[in-house]
DSSP file (Angstrom, degrees, kcal/mol; ACC not computed):
  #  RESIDUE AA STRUCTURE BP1 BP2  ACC     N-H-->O    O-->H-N    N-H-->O    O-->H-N    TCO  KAPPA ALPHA  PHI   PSI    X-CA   Y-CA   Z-CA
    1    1 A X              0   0    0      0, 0.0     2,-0.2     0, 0.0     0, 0.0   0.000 360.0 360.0 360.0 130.1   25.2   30.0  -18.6
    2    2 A X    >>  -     0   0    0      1,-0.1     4,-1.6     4,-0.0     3,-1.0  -0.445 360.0-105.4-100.4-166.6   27.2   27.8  -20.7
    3    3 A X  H 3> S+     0   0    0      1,-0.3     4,-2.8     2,-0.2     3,-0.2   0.852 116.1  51.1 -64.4 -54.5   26.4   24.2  -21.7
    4    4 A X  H 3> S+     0   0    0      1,-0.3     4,-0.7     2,-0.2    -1,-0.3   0.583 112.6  43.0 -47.9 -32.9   28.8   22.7  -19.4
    5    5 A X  H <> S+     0   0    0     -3,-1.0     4,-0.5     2,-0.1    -1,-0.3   0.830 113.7  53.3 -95.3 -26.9   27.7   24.4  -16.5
    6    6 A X  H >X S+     0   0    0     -4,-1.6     4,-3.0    -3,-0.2     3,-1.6   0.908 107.0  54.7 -43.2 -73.2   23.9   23.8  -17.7
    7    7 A X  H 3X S+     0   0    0     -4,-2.8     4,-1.7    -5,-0.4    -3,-0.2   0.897 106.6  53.7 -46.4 -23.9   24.8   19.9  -17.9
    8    8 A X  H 3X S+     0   0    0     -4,-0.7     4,-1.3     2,-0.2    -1,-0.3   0.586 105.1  49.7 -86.1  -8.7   26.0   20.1  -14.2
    9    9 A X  H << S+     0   0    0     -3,-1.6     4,-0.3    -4,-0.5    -1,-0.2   0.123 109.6  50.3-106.1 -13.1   23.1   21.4  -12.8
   10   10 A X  H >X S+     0   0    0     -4,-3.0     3,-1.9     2,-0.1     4,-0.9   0.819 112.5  49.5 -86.8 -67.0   20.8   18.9  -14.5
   11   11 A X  H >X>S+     0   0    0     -4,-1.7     4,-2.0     1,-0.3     3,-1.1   0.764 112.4  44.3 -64.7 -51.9   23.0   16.3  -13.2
   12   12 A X  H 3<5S+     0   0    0     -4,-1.3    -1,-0.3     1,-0.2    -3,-0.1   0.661 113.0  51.6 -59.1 -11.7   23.0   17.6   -9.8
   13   13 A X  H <>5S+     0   0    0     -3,-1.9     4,-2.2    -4,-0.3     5,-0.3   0.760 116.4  46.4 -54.5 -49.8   19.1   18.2  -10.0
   14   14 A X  H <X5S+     0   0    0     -3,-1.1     4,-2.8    -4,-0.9    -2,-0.2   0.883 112.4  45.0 -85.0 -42.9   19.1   14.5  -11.1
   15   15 A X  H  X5S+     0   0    0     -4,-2.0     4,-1.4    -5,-0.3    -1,-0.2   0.671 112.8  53.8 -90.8 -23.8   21.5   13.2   -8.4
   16   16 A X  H  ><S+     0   0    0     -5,-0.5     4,-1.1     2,-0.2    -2,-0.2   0.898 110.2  46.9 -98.1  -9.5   19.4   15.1   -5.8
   17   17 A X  H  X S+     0   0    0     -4,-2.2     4,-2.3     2,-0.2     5,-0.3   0.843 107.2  55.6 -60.9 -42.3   16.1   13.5   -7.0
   18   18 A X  H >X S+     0   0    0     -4,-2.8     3,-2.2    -5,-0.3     4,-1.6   0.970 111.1  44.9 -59.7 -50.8   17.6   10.3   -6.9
   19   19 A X  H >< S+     0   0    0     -4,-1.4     3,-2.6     1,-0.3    -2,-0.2   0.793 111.9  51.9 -43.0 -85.4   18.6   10.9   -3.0
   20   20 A X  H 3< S+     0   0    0     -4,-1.1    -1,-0.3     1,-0.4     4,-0.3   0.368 117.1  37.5 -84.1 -24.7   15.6   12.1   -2.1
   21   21 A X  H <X S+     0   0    0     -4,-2.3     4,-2.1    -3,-2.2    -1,-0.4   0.827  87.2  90.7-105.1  -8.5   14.0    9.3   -3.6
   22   22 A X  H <X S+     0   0    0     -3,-2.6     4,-2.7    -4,-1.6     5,-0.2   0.759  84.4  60.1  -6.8 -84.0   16.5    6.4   -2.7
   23   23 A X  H  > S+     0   0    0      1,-0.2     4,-2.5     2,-0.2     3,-0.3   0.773 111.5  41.1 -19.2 -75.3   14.3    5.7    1.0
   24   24 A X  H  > S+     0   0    0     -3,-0.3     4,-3.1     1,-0.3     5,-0.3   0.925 110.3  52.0 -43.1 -67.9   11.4    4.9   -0.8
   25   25 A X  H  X S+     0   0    0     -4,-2.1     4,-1.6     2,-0.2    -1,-0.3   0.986 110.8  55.6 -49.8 -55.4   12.7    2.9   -3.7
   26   26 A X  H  < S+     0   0    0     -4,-2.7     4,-0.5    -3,-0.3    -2,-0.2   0.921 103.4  48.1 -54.9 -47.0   14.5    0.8   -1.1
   27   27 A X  H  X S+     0   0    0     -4,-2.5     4,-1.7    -5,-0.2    -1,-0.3   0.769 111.8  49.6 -93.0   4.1   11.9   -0.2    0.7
   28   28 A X  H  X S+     0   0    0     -4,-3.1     4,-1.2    -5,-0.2    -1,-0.2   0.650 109.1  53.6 -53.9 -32.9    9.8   -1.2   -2.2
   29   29 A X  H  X S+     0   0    0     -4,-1.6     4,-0.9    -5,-0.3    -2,-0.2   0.428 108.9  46.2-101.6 -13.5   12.4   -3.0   -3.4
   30   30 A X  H  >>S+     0   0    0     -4,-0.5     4,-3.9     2,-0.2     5,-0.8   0.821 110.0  57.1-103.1 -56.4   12.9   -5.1    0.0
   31   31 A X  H  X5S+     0   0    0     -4,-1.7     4,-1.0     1,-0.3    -2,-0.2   0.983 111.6  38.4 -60.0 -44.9    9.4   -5.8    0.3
   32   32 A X  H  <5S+     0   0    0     -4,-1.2    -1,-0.3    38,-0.2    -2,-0.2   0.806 126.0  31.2 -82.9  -7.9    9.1   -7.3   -2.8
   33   33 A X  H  <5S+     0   0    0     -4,-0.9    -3,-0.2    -3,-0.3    -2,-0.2   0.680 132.8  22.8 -63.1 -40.2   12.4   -9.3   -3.0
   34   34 A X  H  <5S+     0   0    0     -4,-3.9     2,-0.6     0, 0.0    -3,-0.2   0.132  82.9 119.9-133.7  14.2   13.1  -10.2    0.4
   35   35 A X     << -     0   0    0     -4,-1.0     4,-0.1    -5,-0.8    -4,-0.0  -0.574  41.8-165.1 -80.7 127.0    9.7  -10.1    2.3
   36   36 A X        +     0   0    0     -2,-0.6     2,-0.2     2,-0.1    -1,-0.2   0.536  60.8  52.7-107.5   7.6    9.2  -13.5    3.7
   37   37 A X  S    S-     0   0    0      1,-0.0     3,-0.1     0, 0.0    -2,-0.0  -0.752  89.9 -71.2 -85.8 161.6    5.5  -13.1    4.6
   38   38 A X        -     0   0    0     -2,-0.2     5,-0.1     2,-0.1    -2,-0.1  -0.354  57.9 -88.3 -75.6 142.5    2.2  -12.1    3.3
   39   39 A X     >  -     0   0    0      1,-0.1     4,-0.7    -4,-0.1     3,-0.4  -0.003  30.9-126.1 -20.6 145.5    1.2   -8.6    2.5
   40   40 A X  H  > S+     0   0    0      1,-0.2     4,-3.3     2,-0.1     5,-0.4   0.778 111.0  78.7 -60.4 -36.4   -0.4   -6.9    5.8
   41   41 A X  H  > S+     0   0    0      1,-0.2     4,-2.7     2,-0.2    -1,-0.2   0.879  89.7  45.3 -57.8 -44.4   -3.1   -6.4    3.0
   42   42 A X  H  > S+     0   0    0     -3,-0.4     4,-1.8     1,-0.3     5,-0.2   0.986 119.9  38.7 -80.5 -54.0   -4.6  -10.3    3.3
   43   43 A X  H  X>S+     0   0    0     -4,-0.7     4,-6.8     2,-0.2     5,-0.6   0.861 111.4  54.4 -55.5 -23.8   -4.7  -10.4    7.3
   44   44 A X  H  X5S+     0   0    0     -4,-3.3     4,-1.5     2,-0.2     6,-0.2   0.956 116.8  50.6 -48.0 -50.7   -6.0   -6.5    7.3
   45   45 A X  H  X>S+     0   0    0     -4,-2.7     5,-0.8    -5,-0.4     4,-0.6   0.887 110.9  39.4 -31.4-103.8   -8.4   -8.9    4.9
   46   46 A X  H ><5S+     0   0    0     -4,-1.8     3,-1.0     3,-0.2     4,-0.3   0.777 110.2  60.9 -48.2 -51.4   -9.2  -11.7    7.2
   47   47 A X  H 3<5S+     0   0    0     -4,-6.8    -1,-0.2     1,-0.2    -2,-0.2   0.960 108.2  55.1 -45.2 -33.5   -9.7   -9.4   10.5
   48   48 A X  H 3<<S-     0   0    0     -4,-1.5    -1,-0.2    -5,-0.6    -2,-0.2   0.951 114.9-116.5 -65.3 -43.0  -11.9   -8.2    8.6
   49   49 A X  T <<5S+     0   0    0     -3,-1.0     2,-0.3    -4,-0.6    -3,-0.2   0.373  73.3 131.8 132.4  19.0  -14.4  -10.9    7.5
   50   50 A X      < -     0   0    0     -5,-0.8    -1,-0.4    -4,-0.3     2,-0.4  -0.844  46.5-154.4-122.1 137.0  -13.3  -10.2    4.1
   51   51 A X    >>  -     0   0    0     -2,-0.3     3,-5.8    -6,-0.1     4,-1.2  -0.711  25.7-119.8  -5.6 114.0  -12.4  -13.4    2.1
   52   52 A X  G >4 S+     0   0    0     -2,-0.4     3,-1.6     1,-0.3    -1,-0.1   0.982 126.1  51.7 -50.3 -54.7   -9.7  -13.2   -1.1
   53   53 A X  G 34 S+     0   0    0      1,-0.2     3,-0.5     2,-0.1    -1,-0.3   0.318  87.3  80.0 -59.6  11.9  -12.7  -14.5   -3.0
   54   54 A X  G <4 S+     0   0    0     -3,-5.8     2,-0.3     1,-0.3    -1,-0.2   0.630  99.1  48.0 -82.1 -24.4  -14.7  -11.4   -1.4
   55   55 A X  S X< S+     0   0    0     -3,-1.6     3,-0.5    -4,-1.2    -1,-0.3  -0.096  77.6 136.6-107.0  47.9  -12.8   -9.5   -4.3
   56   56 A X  T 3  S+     0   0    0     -3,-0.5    -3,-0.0     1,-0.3     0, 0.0  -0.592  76.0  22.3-126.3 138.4  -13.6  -11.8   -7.1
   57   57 A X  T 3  S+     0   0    0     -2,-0.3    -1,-0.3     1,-0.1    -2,-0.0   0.825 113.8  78.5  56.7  51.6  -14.5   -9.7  -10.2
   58   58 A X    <   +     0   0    0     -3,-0.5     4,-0.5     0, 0.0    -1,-0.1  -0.185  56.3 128.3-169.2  50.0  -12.5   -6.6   -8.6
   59   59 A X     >  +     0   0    0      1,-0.2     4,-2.2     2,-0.2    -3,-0.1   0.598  61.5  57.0-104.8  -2.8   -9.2   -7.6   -9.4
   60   60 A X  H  > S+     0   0    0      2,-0.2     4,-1.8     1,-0.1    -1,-0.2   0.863 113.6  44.9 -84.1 -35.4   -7.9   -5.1  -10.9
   61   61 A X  H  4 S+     0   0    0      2,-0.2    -2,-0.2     1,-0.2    -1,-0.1   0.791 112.3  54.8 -52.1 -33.2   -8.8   -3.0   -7.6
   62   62 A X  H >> S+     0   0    0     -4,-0.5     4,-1.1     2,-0.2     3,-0.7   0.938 113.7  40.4 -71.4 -60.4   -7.4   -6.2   -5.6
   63   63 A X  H 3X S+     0   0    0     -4,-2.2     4,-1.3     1,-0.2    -2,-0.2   0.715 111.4  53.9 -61.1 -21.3   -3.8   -5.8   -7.7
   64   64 A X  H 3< S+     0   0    0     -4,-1.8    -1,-0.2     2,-0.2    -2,-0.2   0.611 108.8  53.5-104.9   1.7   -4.0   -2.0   -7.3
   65   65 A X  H <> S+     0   0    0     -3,-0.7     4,-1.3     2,-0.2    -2,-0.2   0.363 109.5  51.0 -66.3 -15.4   -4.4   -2.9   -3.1
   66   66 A X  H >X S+     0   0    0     -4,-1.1     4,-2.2     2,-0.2     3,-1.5   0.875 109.2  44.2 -82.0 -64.3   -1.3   -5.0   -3.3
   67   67 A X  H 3X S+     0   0    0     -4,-1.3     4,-1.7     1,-0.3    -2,-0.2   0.614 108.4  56.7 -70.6 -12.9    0.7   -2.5   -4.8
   68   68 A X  H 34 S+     0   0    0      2,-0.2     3,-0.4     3,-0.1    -1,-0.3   0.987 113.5  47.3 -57.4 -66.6   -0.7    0.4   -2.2
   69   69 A X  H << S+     0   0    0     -3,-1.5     3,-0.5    -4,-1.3    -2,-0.2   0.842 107.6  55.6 -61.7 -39.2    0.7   -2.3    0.6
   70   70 A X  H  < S+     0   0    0     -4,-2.2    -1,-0.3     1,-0.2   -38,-0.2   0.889 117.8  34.2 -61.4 -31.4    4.1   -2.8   -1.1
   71   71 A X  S  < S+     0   0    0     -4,-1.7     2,-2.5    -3,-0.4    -1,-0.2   0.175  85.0 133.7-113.0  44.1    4.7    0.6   -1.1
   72   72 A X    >   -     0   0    0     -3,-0.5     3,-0.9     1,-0.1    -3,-0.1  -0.357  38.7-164.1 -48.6  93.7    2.9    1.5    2.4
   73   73 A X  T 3  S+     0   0    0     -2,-2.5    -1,-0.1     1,-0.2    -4,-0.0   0.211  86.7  72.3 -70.4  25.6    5.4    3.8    4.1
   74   74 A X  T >>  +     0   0    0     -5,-0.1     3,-2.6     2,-0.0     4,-2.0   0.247  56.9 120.2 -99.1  -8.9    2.8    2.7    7.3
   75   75 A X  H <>>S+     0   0    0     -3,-0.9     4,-3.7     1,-0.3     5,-0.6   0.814  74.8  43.5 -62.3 -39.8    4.0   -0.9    7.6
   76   76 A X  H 345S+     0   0    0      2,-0.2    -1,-0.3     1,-0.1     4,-0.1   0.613 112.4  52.6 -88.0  11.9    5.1   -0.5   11.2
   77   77 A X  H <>5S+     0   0    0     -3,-2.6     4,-2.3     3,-0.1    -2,-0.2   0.816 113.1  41.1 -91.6 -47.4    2.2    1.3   12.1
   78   78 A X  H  X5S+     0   0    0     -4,-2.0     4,-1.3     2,-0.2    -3,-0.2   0.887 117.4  50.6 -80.0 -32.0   -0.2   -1.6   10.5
   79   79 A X  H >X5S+     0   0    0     -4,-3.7     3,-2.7     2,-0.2     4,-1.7   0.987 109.9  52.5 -51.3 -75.4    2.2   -4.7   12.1
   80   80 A X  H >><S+     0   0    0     -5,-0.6     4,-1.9     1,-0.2     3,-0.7   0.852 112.1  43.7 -32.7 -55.1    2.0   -2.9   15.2
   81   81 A X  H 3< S+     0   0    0     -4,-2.3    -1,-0.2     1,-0.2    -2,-0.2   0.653 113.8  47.5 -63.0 -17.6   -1.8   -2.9   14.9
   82   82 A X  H << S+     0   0    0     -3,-2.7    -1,-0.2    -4,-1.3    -2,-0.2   0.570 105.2  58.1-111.3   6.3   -2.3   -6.1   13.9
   83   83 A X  H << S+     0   0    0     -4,-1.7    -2,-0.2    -3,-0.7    -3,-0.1   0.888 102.6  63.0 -69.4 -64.6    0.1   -7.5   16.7
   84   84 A X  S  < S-     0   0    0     -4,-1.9    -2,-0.1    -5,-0.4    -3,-0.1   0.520  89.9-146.7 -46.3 -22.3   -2.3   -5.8   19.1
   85   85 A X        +     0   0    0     -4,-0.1    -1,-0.1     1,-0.1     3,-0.1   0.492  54.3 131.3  61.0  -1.3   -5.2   -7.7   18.3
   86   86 A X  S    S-     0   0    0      1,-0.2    -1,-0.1    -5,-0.2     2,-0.0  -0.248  71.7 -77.6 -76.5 145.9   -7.5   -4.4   19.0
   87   87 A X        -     0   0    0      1,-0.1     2,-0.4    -2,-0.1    -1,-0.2  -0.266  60.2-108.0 -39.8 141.5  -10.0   -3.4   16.3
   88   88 A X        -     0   0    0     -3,-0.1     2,-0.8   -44,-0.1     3,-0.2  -0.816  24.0-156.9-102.2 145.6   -8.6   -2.0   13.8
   89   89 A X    >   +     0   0    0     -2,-0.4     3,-1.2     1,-0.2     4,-0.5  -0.787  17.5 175.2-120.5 112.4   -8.5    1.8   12.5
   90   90 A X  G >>  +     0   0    0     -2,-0.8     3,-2.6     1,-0.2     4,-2.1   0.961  62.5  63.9 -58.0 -69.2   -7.8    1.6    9.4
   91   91 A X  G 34 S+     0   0    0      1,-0.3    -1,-0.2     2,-0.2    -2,-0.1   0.613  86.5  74.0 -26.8 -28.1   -8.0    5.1    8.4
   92   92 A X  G <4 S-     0   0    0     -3,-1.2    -1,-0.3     1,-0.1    -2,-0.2   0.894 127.8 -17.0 -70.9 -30.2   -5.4    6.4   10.5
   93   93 A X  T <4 S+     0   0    0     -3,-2.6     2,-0.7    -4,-0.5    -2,-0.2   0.656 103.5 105.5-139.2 -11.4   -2.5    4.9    8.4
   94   94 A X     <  -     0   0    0     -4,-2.1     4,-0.3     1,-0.1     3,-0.3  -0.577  46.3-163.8-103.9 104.1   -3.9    2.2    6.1
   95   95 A X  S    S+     0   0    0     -2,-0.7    -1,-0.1     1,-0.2    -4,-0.1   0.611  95.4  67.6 -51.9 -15.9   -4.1    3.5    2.0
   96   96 A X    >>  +     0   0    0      1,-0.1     3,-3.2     2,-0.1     4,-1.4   0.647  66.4 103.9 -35.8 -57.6   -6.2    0.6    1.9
   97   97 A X  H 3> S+     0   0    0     -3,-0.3     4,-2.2     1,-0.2     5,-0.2   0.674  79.8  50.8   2.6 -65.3   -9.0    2.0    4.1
   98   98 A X  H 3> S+     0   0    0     -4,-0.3     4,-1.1     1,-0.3    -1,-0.2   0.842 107.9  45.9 -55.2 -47.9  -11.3    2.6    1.3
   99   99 A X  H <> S+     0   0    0     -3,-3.2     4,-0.5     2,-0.2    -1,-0.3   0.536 113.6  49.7 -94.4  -5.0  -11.3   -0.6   -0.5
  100  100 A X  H >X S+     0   0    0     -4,-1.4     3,-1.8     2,-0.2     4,-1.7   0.930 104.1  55.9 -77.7 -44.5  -11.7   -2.8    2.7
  101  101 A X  H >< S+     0   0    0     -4,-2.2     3,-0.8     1,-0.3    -2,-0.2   0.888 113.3  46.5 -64.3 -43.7  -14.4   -0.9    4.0
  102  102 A X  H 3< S+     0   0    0     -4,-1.1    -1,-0.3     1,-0.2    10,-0.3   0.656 116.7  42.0 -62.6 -12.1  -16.0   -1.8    0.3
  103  103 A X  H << S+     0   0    0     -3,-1.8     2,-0.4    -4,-0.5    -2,-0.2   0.349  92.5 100.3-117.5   5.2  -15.2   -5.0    0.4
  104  104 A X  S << S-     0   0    0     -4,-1.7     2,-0.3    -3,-0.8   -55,-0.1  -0.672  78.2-116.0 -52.0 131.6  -16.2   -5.6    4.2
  105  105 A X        -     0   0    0     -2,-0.4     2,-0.2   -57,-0.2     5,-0.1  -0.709  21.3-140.8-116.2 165.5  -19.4   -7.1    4.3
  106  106 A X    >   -     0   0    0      3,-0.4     3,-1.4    -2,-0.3     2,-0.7  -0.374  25.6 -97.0 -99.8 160.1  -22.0   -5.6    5.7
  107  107 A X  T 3  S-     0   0    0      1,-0.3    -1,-0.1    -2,-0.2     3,-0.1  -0.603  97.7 -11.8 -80.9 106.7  -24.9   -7.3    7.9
  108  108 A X  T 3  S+     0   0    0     -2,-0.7     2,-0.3     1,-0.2    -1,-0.3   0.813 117.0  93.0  66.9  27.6  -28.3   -8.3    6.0
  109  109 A X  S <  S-     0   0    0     -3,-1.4    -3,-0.4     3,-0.0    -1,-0.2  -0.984  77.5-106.0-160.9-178.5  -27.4   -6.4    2.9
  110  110 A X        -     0   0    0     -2,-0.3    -4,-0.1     1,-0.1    -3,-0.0  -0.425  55.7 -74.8 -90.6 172.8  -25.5   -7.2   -0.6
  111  111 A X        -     0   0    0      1,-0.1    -1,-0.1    -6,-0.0    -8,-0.1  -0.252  51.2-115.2 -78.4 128.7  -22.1   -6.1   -1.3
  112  112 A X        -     0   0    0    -10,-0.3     2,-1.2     1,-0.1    -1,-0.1  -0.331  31.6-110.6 -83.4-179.3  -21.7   -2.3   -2.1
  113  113 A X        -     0   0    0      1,-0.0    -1,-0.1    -2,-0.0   -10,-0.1  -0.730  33.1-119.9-109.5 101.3  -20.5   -1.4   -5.8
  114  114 A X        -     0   0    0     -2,-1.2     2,-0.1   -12,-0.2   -15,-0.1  -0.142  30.7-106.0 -33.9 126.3  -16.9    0.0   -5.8
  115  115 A X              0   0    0      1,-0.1    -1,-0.1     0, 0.0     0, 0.0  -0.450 360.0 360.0 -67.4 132.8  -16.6    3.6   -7.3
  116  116 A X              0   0    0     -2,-0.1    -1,-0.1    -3,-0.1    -2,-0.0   0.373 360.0 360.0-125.2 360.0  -15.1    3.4  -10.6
């Protein structure tokens, strides 16, 4: 294979990752430029019981929940659910799940300790 035909087959390797990741990239890129509301993450929050200051000395956990929701590829799933007003199940679509459910709080006992 010679170099010229080498160099075109990276660049079409390159140019078909970029497609393939384009979608994604886009909507990342809309939610965080042009989204004119809060994150799903803070009401997912508040249905919950859960308090912004519920995550107070877990912020790096808090910052690494945003960035789960900015790039959610769930967003109509969780609008939809939180339109509904219905309990929510998080677990079906939410990447969140995990860290609300630690930072829910729980009835007559202290806050559980996030896995680290």
């Amino acid at each position: 294979m010679s170099a010229s035909e080498l160099s075109a087959l990276l660049l079409g390797l390159f140019l078909l990752g970029a497609a393939a990741a384009a979608p994604a990239i886009y909507a990342t890129w809309r939610r965080v430029t042009g989204y004119a509301s809060d994150l799903q993450i803070w009401e997912v929050m508040r249905r919950q019981g859960i308090s912004r200051g519920a995550a107070a000395g877990r912020e790096r956990e808090l910052i690494m929940a945003a960035h789960r929701c900015i790039a959610c590829p769930s967003t109509a799933a969780c609008d939809a659910a939180l339109a509904s007003g219905r309990p929510l199940e998080l677990e079906a679509y939410c990447p969140n799940a995990v860290f609300v459910r630690f930072l829910r709080p729980s009835r007559g006992s202290s806050m559980p300790t996030w896995p680290r």
